[in-house]
mmCIF file as Biopython writes it, N, C-alpha, C and O atoms, coordinates in Angstrom:
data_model
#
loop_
_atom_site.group_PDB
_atom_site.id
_atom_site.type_symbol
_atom_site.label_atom_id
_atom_site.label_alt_id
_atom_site.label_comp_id
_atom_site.label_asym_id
_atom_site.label_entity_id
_atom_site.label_seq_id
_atom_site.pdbx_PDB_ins_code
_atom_site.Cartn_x
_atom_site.Cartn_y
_atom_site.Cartn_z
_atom_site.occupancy
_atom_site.B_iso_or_equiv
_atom_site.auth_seq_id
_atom_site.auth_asym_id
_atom_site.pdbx_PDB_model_num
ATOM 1   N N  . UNK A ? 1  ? 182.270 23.941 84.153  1.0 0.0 1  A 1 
ATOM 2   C CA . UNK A ? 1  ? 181.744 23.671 85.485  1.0 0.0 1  A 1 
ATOM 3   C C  . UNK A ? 1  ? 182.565 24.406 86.540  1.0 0.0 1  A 1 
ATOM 4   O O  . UNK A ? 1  ? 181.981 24.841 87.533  1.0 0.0 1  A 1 
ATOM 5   N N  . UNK A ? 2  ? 183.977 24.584 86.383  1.0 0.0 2  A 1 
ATOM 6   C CA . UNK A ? 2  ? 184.803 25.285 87.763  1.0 0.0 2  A 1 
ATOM 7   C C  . UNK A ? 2  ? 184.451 26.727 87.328  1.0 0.0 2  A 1 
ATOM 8   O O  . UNK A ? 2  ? 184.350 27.431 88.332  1.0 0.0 2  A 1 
ATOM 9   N N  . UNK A ? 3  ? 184.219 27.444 86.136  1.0 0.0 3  A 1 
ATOM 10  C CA . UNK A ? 3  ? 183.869 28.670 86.101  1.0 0.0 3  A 1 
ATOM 11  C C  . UNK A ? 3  ? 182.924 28.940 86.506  1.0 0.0 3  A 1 
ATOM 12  O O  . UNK A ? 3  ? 182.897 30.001 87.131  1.0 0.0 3  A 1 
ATOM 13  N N  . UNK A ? 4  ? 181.639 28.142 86.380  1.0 0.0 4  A 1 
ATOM 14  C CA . UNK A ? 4  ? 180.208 28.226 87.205  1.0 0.0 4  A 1 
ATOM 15  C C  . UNK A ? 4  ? 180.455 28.004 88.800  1.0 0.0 4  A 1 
ATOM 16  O O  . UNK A ? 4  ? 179.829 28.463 89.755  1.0 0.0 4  A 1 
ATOM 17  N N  . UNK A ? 5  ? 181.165 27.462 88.772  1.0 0.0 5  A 1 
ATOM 18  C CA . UNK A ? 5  ? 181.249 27.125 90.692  1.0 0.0 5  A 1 
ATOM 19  C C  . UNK A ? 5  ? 182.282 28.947 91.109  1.0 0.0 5  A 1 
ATOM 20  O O  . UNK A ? 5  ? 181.697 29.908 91.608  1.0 0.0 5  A 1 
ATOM 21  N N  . UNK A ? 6  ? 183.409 28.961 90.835  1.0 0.0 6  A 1 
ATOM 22  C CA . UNK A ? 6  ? 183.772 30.167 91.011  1.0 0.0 6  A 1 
ATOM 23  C C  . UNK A ? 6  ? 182.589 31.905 90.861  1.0 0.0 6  A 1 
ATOM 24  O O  . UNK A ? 6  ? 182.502 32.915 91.559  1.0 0.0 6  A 1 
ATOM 25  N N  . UNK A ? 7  ? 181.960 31.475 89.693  1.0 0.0 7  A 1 
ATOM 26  C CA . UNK A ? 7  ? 181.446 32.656 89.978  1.0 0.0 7  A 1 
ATOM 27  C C  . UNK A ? 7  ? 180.036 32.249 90.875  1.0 0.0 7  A 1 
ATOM 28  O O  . UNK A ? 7  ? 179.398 33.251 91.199  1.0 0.0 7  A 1 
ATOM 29  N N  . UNK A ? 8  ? 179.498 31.062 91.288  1.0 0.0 8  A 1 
ATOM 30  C CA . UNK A ? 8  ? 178.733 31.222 92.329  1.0 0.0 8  A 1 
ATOM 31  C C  . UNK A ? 8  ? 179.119 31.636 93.712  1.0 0.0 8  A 1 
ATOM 32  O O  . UNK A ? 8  ? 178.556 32.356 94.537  1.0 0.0 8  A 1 
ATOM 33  N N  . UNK A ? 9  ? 180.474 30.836 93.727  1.0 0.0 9  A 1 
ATOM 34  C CA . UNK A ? 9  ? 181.093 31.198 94.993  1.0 0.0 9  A 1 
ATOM 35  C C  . UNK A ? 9  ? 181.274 32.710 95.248  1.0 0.0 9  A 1 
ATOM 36  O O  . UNK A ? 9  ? 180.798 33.377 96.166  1.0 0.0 9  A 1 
ATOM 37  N N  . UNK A ? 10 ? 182.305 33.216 93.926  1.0 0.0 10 A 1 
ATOM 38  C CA . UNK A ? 10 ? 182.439 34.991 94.553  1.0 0.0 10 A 1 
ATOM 39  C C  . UNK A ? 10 ? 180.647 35.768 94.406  1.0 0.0 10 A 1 
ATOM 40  O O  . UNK A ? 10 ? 180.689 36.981 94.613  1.0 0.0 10 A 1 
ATOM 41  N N  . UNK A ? 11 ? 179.600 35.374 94.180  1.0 0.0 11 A 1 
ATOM 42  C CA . UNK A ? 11 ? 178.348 35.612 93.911  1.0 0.0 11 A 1 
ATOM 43  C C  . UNK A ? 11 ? 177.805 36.040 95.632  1.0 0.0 11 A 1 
ATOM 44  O O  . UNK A ? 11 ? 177.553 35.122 96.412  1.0 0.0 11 A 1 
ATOM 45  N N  . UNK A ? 12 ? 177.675 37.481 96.060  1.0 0.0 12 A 1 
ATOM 46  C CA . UNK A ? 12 ? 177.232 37.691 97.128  1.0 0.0 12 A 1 
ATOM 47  C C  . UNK A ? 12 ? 175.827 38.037 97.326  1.0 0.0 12 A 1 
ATOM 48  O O  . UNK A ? 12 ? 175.280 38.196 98.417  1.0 0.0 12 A 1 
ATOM 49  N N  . UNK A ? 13 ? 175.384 38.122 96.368  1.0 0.0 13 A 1 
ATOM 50  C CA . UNK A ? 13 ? 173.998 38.449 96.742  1.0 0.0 13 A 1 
ATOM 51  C C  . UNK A ? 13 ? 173.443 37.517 97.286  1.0 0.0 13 A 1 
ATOM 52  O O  . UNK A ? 13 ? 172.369 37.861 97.780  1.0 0.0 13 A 1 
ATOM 53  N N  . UNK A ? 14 ? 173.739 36.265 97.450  1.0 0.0 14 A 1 
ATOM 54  C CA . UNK A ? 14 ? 172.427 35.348 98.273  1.0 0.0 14 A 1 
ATOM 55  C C  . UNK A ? 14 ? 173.426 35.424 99.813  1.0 0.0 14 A 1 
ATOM 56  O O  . UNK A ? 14 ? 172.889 34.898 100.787 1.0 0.0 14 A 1 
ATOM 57  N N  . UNK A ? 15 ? 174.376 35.850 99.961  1.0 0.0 15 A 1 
ATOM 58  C CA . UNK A ? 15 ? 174.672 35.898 101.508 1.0 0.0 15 A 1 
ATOM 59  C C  . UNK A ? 15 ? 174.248 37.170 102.109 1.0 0.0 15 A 1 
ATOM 60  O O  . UNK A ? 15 ? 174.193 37.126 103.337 1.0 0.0 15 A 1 
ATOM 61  N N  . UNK A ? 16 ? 173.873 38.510 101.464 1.0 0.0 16 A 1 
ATOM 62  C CA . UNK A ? 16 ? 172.869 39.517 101.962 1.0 0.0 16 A 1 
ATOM 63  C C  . UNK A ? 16 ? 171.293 39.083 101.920 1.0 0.0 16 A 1 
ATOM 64  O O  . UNK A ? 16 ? 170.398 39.888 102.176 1.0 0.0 16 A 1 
ATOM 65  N N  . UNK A ? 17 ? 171.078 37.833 101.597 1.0 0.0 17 A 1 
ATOM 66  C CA . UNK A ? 17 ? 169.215 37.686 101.755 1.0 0.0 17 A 1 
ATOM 67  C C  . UNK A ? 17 ? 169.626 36.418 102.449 1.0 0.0 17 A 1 
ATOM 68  O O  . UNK A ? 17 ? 168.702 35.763 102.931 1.0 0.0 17 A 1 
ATOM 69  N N  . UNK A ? 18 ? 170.862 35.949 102.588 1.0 0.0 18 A 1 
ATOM 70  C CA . UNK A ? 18 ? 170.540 35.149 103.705 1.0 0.0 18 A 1 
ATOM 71  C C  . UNK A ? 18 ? 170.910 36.034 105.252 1.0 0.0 18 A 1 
ATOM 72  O O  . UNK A ? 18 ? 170.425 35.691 106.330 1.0 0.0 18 A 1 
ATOM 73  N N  . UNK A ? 19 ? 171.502 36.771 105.143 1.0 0.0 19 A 1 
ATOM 74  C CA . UNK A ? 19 ? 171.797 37.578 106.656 1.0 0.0 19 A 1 
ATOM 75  C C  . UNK A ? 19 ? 170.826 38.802 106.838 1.0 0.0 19 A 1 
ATOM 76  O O  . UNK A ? 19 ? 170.803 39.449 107.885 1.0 0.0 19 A 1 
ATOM 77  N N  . UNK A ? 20 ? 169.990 39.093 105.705 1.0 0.0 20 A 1 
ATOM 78  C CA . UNK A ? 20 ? 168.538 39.274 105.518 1.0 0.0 20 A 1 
ATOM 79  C C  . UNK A ? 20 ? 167.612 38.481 106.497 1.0 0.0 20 A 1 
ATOM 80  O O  . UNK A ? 20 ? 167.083 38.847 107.547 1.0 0.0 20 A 1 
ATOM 81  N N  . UNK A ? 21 ? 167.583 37.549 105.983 1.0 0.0 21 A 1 
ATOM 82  C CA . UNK A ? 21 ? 166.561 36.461 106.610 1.0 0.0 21 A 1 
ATOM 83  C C  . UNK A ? 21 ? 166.807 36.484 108.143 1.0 0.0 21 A 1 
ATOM 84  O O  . UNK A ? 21 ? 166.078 37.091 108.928 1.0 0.0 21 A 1 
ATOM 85  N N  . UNK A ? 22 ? 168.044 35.675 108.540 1.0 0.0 22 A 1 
ATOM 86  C CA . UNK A ? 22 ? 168.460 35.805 110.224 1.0 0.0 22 A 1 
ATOM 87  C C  . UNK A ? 22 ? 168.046 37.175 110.899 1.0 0.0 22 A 1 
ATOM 88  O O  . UNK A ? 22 ? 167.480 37.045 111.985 1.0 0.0 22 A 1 
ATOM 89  N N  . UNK A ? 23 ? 168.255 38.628 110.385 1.0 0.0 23 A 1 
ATOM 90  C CA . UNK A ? 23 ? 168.119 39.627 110.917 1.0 0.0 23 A 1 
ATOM 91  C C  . UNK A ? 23 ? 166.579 39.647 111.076 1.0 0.0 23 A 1 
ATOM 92  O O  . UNK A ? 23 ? 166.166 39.929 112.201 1.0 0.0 23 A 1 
ATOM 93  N N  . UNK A ? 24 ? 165.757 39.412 110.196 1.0 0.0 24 A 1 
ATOM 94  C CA . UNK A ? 24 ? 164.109 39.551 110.213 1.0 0.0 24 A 1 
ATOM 95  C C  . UNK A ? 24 ? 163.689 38.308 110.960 1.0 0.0 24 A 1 
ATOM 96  O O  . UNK A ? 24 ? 162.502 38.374 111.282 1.0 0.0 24 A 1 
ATOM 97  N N  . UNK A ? 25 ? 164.445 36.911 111.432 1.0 0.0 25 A 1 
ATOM 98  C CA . UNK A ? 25 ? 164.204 36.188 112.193 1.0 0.0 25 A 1 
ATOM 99  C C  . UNK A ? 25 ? 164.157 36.343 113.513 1.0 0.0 25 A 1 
ATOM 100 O O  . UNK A ? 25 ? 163.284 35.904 114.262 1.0 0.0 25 A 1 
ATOM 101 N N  . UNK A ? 26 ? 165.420 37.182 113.899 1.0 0.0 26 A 1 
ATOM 102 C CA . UNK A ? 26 ? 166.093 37.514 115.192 1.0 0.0 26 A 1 
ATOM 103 C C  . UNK A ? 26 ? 164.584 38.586 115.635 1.0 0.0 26 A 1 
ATOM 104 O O  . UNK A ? 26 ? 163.791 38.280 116.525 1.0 0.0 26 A 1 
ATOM 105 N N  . UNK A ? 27 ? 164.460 40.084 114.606 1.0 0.0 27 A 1 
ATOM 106 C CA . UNK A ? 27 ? 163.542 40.425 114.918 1.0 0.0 27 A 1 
ATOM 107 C C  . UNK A ? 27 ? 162.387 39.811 115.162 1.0 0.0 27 A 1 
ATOM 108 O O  . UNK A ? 27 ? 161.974 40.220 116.247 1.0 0.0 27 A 1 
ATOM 109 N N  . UNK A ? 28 ? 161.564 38.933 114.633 1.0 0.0 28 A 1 
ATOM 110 C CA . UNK A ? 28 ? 160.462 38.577 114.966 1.0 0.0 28 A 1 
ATOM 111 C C  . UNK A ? 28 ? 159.986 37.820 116.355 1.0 0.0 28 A 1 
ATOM 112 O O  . UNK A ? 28 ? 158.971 37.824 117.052 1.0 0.0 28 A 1 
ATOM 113 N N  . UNK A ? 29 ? 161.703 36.955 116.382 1.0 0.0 29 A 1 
ATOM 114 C CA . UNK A ? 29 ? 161.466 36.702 117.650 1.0 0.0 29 A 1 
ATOM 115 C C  . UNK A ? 29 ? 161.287 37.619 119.581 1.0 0.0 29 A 1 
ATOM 116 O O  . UNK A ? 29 ? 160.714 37.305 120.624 1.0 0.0 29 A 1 
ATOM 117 N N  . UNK A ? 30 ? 162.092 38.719 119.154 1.0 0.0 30 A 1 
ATOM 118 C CA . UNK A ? 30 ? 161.697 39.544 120.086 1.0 0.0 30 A 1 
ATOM 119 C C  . UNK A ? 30 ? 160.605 40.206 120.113 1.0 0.0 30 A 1 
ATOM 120 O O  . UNK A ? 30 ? 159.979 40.351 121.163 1.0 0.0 30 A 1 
ATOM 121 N N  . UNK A ? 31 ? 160.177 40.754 118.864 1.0 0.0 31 A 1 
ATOM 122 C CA . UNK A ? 31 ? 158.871 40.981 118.918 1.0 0.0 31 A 1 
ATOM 123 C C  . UNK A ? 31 ? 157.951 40.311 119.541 1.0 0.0 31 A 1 
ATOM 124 O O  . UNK A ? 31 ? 157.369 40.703 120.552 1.0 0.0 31 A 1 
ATOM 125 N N  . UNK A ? 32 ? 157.780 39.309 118.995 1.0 0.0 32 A 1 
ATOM 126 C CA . UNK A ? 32 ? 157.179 37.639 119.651 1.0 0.0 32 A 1 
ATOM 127 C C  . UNK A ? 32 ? 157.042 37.821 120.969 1.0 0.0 32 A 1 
ATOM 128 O O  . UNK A ? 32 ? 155.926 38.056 121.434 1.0 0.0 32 A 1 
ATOM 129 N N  . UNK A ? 33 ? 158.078 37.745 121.711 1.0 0.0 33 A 1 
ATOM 130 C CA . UNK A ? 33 ? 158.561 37.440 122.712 1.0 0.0 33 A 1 
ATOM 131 C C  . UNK A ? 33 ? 157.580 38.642 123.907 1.0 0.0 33 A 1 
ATOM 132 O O  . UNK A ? 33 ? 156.786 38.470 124.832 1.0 0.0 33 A 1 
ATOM 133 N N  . UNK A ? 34 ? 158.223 39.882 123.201 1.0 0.0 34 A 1 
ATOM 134 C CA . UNK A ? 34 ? 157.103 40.865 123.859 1.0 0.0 34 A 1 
ATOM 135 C C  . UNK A ? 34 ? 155.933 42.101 123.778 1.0 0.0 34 A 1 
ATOM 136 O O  . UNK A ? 34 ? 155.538 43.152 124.282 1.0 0.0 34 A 1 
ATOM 137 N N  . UNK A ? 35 ? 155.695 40.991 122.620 1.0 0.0 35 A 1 
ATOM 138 C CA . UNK A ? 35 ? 153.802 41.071 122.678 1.0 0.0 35 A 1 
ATOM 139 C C  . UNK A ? 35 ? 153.378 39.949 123.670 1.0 0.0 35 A 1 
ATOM 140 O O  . UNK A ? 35 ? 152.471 40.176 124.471 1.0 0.0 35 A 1 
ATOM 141 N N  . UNK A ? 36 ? 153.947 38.861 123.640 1.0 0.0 36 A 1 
ATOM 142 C CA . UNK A ? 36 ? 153.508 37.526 124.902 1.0 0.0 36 A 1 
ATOM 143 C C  . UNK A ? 36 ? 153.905 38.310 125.985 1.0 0.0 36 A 1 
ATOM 144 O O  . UNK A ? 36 ? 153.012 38.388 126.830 1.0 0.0 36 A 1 
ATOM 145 N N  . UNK A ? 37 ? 155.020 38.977 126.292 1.0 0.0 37 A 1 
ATOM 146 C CA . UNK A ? 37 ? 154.531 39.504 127.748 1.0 0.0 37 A 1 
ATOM 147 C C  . UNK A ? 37 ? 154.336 40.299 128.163 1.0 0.0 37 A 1 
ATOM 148 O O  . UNK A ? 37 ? 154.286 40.317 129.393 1.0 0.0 37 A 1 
ATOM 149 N N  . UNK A ? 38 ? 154.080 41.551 127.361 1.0 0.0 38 A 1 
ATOM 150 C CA . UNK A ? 38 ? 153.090 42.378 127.398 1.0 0.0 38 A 1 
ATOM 151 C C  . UNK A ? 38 ? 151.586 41.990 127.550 1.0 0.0 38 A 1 
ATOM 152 O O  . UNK A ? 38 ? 150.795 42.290 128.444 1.0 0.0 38 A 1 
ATOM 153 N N  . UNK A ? 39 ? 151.438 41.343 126.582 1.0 0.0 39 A 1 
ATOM 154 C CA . UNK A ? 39 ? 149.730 40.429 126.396 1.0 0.0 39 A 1 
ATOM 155 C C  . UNK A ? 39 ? 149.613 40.004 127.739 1.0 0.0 39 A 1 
ATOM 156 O O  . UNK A ? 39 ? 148.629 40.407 128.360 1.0 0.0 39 A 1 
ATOM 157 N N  . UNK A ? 40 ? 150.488 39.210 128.351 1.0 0.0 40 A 1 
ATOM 158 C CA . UNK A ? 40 ? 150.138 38.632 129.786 1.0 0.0 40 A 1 
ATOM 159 C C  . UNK A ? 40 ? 150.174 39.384 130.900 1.0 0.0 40 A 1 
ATOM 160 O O  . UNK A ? 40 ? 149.660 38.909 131.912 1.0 0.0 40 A 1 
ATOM 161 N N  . UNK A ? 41 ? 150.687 40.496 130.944 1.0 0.0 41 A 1 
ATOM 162 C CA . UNK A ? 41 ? 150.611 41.482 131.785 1.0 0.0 41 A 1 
ATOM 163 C C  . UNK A ? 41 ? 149.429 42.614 131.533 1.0 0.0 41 A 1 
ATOM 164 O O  . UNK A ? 41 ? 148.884 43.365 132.343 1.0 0.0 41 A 1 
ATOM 165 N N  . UNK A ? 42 ? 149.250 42.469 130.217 1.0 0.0 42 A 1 
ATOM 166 C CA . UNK A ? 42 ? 147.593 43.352 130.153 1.0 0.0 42 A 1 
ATOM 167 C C  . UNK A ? 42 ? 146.630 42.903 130.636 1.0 0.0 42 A 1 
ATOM 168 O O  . UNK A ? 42 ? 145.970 43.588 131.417 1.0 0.0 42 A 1 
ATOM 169 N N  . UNK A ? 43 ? 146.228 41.478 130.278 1.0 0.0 43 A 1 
ATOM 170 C CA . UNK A ? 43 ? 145.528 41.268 130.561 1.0 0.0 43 A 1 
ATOM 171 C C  . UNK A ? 43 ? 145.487 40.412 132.181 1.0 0.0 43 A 1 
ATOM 172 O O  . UNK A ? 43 ? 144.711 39.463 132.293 1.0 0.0 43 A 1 
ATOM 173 N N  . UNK A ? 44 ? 146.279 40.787 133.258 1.0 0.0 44 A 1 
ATOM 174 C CA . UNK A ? 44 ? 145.849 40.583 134.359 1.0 0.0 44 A 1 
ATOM 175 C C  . UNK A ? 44 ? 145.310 41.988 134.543 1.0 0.0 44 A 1 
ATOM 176 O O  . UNK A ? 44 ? 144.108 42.133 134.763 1.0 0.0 44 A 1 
ATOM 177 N N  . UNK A ? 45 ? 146.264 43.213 134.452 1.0 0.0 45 A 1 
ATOM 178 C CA . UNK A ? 45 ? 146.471 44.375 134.706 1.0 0.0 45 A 1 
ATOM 179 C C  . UNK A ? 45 ? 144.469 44.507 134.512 1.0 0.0 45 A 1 
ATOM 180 O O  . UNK A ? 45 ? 143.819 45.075 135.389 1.0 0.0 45 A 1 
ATOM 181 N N  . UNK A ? 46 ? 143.738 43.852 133.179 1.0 0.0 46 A 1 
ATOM 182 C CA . UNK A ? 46 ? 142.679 44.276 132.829 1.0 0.0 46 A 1 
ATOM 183 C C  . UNK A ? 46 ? 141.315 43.703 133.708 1.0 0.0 46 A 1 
ATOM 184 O O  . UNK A ? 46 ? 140.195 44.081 134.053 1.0 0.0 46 A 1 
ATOM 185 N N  . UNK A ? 47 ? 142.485 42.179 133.849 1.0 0.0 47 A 1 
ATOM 186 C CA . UNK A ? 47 ? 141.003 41.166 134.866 1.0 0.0 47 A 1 
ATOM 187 C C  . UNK A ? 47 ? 141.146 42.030 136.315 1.0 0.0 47 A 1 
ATOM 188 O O  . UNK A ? 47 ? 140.148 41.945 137.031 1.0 0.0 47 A 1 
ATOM 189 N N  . UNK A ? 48 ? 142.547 43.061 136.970 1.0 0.0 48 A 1 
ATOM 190 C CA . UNK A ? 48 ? 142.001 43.228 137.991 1.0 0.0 48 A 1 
ATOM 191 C C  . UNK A ? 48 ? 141.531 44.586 138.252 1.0 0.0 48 A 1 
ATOM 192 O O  . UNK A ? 48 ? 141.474 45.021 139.402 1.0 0.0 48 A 1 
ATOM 193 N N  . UNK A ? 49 ? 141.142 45.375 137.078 1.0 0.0 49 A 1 
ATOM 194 C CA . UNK A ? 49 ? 140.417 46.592 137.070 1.0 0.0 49 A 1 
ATOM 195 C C  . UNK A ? 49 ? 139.066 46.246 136.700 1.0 0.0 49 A 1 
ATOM 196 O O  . UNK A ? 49 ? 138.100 46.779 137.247 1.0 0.0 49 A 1 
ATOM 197 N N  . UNK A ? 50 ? 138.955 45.357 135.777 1.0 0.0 50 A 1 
ATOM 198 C CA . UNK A ? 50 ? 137.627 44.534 136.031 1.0 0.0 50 A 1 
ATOM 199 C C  . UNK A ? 50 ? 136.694 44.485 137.382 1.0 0.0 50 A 1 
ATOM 200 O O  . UNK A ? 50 ? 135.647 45.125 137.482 1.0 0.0 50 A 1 
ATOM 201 N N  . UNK A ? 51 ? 137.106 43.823 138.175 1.0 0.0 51 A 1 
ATOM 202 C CA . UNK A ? 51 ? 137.371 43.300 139.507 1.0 0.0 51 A 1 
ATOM 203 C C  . UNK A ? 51 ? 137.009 44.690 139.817 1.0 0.0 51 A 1 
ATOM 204 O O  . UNK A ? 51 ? 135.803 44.929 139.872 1.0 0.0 51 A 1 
ATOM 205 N N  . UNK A ? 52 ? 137.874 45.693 140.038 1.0 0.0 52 A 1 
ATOM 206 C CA . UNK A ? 52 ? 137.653 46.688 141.024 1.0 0.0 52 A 1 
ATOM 207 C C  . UNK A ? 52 ? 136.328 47.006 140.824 1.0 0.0 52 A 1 
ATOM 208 O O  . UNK A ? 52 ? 135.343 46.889 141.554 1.0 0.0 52 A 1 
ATOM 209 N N  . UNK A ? 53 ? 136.555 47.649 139.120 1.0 0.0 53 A 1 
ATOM 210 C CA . UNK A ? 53 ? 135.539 47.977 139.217 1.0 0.0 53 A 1 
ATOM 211 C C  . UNK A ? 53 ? 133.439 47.634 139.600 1.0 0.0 53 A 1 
ATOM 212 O O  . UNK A ? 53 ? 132.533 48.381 139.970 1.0 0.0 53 A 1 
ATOM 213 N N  . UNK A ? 54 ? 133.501 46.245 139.270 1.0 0.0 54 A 1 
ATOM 214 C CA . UNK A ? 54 ? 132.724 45.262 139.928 1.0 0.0 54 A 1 
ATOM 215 C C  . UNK A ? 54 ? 131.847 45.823 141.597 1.0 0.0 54 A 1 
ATOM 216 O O  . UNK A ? 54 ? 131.154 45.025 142.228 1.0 0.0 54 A 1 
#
């Protein structure tokens, strides 16, 4: 059992798919972030060319 715990411990591959994960988290959230405000700025940008054009 302490040889199984030691070699999980020195075992790095699950701390590169966990700092994997955070990095593709971090990204998504900015992404996220601005497509929403992009999206909200298109589409006034679109209701008031709409409008003009009207």
């Amino acid at each position: 059992m302490n040889y199984f715990l030691r070699v999980l411990w020195s075992n790095e591959e699950g701390q590169d798919i966990a700092e994997y994960s955070v990095m593709l988290a971090v990204i998504l959230v900015v992404v996220v972030g601005t497509v929403r405000l992009i999206g909200a700025n298109a589409s006034n940008i679109f209701s008031q060319v709409g409008s003009a054009i009207q």
